[in-house]
N, C-alpha and C positions, 0 to 999 in steps of 0.2 A: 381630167388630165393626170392627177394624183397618180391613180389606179397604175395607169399604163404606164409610167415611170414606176413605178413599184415595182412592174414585174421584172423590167432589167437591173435595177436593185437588188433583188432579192436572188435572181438568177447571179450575180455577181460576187454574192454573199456566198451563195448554195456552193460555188466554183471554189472558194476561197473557204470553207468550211473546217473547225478542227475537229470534226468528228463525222461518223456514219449516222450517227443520230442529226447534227445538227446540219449535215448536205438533206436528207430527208425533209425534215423541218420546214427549210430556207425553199426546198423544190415547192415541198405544198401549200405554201406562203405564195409563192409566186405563182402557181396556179389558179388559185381564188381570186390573186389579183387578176391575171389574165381574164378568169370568167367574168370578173366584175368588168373590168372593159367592154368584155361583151355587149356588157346591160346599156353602160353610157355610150356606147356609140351608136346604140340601137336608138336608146333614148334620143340624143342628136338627131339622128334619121328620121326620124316621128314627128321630130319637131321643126324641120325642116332645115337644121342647123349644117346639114350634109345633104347633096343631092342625092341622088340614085348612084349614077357612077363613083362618088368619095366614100359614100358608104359601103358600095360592094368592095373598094379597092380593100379600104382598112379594113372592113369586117373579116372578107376574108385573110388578111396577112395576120389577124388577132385570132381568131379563129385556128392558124394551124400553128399559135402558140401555142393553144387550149392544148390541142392535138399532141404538139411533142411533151406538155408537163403532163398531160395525163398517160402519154408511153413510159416517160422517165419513171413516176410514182408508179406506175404498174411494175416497174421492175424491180424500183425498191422493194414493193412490196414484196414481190417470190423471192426474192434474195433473204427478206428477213423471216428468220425462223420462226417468230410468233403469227404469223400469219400477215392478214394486211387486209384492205378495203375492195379490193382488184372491181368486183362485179360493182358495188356503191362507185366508184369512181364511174365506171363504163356507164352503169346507168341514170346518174347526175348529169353526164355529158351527155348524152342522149337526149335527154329530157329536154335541157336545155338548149340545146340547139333547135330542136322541135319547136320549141316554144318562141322560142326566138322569129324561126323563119315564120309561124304564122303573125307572130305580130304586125311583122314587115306589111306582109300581104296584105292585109285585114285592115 
């Protein structure tokens, strides 16, 4: 439960920011937590703590949090002149969602 109260915390923080470094920062705070929700609702899921339908509902509504912090950080990233992570983020998230959906299955 922590996690996913974090990420609107920190989304709340990122909003409220007094710098470009620290909206950055607070964004990819909040993303990590987002992917870690991932993990525990998956974990839930598994353990039967969520049926099939609670888990597809939240998974996915968490899921296209993942989605908007990893657009935002893609953008900070081109915005900032020393470069940035763009392809490491794309393929972080990839990975784990991959990993994710076969767990489910499996």
């Amino acid at each position: 439960m922590r996690a996913g109260t974090s990420v609107g915390a920190n989304n709340s923080e990122a909003t409220s920011a007094i710098s470009k470094a620290d909206y950055k920062s607070k964004s990819y705070i909040a993303l990590k937590e987002a992917r870690e929700s991932l993990y525990w609702i998956n974990l839930l899921h598994r353990n039967g703590y969520l049926d099939d339908k609670q888990y597809e509902s939240i998974f996915a509504d968490a899921d296209e949090l993942v989605r908007i912090f990893v657009a935002r950080c893609k953008k900070l990233d081109s915005d900032d002149p020393r470069g940035g992570v763009n392809e490491e983020i794309s393929e972080k998230d990839y990975v784990y969602r991959n990993e994710s959906s076969q767990s489910v299955t499996s």
